[in-house]
N, C-alpha and C positions, 0 to 999 in steps of 0.2 A: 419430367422437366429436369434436365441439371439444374448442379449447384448455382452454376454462374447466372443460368437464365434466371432461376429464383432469388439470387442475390439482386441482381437488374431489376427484376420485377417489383421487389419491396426498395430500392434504390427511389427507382421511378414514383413508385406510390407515394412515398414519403414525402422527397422534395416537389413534388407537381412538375417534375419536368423528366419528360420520355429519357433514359440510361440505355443504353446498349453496351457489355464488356465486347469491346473490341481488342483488349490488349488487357494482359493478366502477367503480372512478373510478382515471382516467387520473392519471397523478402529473407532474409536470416535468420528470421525467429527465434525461439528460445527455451529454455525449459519446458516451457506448458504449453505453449501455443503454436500454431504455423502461421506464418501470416504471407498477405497477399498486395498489391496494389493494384487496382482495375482505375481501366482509362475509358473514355469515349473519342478521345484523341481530342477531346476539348476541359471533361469535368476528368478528375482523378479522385480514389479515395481507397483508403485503409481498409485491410479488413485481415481481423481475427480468426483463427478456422479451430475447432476443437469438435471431439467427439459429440453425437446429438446430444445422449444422456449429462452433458455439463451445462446448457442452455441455460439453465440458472446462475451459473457462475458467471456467463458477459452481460446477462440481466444485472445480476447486481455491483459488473462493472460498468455498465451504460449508468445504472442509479447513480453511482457514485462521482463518475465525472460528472452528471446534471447537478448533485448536491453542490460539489466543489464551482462549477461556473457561475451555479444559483447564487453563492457569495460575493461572488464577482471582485476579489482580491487578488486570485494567481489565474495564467492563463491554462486551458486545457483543452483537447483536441474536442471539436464540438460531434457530437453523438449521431449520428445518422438513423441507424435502423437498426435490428437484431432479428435472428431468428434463425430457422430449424429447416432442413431440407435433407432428405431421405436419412442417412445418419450421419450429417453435420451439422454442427452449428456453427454460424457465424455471427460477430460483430463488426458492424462496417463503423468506420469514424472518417473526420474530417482527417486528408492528408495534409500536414503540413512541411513546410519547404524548413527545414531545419541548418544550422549553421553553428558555428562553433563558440559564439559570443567574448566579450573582453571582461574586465574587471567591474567594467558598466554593469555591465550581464548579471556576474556573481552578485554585487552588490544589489542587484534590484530583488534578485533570486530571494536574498535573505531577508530584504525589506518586505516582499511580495506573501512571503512564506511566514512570518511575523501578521501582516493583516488579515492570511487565513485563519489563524489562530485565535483573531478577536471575534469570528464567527461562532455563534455559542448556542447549545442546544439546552433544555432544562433538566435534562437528563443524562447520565453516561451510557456510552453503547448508541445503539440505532434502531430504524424501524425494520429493520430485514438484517439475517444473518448473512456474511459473502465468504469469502476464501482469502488464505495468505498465501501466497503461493498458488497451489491445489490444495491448503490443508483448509476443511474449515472453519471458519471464523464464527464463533458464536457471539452475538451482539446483544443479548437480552437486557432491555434499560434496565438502568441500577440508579439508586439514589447517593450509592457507598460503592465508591472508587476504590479500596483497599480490597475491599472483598470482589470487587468488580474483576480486580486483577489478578486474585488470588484463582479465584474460579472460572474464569472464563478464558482465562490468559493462562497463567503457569500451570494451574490445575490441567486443563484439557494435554495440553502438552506432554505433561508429565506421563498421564494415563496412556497417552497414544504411544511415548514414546515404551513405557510396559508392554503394552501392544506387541511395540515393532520389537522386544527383546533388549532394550538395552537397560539393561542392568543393575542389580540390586543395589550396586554404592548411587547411584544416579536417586533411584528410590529414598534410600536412606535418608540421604540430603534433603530431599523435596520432601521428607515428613519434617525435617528438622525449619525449612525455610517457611513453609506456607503457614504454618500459625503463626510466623512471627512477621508476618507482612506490613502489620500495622501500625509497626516500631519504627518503619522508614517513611513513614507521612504524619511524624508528628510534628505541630503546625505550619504542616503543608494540604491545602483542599484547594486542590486545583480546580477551575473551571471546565466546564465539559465542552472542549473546544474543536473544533475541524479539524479532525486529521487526516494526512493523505495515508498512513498506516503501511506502506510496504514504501520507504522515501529512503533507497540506496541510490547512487550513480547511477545507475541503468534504470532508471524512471524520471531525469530529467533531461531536460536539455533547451537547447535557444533555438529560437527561431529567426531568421533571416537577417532580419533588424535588429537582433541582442535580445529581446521581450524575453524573460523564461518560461518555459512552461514543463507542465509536470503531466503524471500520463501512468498507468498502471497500475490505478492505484487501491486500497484495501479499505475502505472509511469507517470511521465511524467517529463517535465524538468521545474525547475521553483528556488527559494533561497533555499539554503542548509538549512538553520535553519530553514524549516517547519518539514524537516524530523527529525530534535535536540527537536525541539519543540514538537512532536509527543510522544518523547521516558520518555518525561517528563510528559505528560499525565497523563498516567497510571502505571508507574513507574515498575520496573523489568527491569533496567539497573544497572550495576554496577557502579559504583564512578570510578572504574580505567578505563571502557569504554571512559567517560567524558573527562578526564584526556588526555589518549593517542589521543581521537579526537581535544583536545584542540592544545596540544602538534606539531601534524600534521599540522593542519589548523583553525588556530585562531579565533574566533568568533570577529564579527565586534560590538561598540558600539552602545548600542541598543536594544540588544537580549532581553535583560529581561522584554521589553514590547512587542516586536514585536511576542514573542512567544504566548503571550495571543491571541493574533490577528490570528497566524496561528490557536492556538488548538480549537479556535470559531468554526471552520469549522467542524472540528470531533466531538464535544459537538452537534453543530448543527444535525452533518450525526445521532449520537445516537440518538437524540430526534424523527428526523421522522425516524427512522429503529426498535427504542425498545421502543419508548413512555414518557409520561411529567414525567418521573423521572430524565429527563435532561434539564426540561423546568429552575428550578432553575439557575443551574449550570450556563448555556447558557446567562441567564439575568444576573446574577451576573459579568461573564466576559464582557456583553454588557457597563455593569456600571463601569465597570474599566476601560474599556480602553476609555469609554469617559470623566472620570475625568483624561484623560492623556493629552485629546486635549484643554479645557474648563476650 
């Protein structure tokens, strides 16, 4: 059976109504994935292609957009099917008809993105571990968010990035930083809140009508300012975004170090994902935020 015919097949099973791909157009895809859009010249839909052996990794992207719609706060592509055919895997999703939104847009973006955040788990972390990127993401509930991010966040990073060879001042630092993790959440105990976890410019965008939606995403529940902190990264947020998330749900004093401390972690994920053009980057933040605590 081919791919296509096995995508069809679980297509069909899924929704109760017979799929045939009669049209397949290659998409642009991206770092990690290849993607695909199949038509029946009536229904259309999305789909993800990755090698078999990562099957787990659209599993616990399918999980995560069901978590995120479950809240029913921000919009996201709705989840089709998943699975495994000779060695590929794919995720199929809802396609949607995407557009370039106005100030509306942004603003709802921030509002919408604010009431995921009131979504709240009694734990930090999750019930499955997923990937950031391709790197993975280990999720183990924690009671202690400090240590949560000391080891599960900067620690794994640090050691992979030993791994991949870069470098004993990198090293140095990360002995110097991780015991003192808990110098930047003095009284700060955030809530263990919905996060989309991978929330750069190229995981959102508007749909037809302005509505936003968001899409790629990494979950798990943990401080809402990782995901604020993220969007500041790499920037492709609009000002009125900020605004209406402010607007919503106040940021706590603090943010503007505590953010350095989250985006370590994606500086890190790039360094072992694309290589020492992040090795700078990564030490310079190391050196900030240790002249925060010293």
């Amino acid at each position: 059976m081919s791919l296509w015919t096995s995508i069809a097949d679980n297509i069909s099973a899924t929704t109760g109504a017979p799929f045939h791909c009669r049209e397949q157009q290659a998409g642009s895809g991206g770092c990690i994935n290849i993607t695909s859009t199949v038509s029946d010249g009536e229904r259309s839909y999305f789909v993800k292609l990755n090698r078999a052996d990562l099957a787990d990794m659209f599993e616990a992207e399918a999980a995560g957009l069901t978590e995120i719609a479950a809240c029913g706060a921000i919009r996201v592509p709705e989840v089709i099917c998943s699975g495994v055919s000779a060695d590929q895997c794919y995720l199929v999703l809802e396609q949607l008809a995407l557009g370039r939104g106005d100030c509306r847009s942004h603003e709802r973006l921030g509002r919408d993105l604010a009431e995921m955040h009131r979504c709240y788990d009694d734990r930090y972390g999750w019930h499955r571990d997923n990937t950031i990127g391709s790197t993975p993401q280990h999720n183990q509930p924690s009671d202690d968010w400090s240590g949560f991010w000391r080891e599960q966040r900067l620690g794994f990073q640090l050691e992979l990035a030993a791994r991949n060879g870069h470098g004993r001042r990198l090293q140095q630092l990360g002995e110097q930083l991780l015991p003192n993790i808990e110098a930047f959440f003095a009284g700060h105990i955030p809530g263990a809140a919905l996060l989309h976890g991978d929330l750069w410019s190229g995981n959102y965008s508007f749909l037809s009508d302005g509505t936003p939606v968001i899409y790629d995403p990494a979950v798990y529940y943990g401080d809402r300012e990782t995901d604020l902190a993220m969007t500041e990264l790499f920037g492709g947020f609009d000002a009125r975004f900020y605004q209406a998330y402010e607007e919503t749900f106040p940021l706590e004093p603090g943010y503007a170090v505590r953010k350095k401390l989250y985006n370590l972690y994606h500086v890190l994920n790039h360094l072992n994902l694309f290589g020492g053009g992040y090795l700078g980057q990564a030490e310079s933040l190391m050196g900030q935020l240790l002249a925060e605590i010293h």
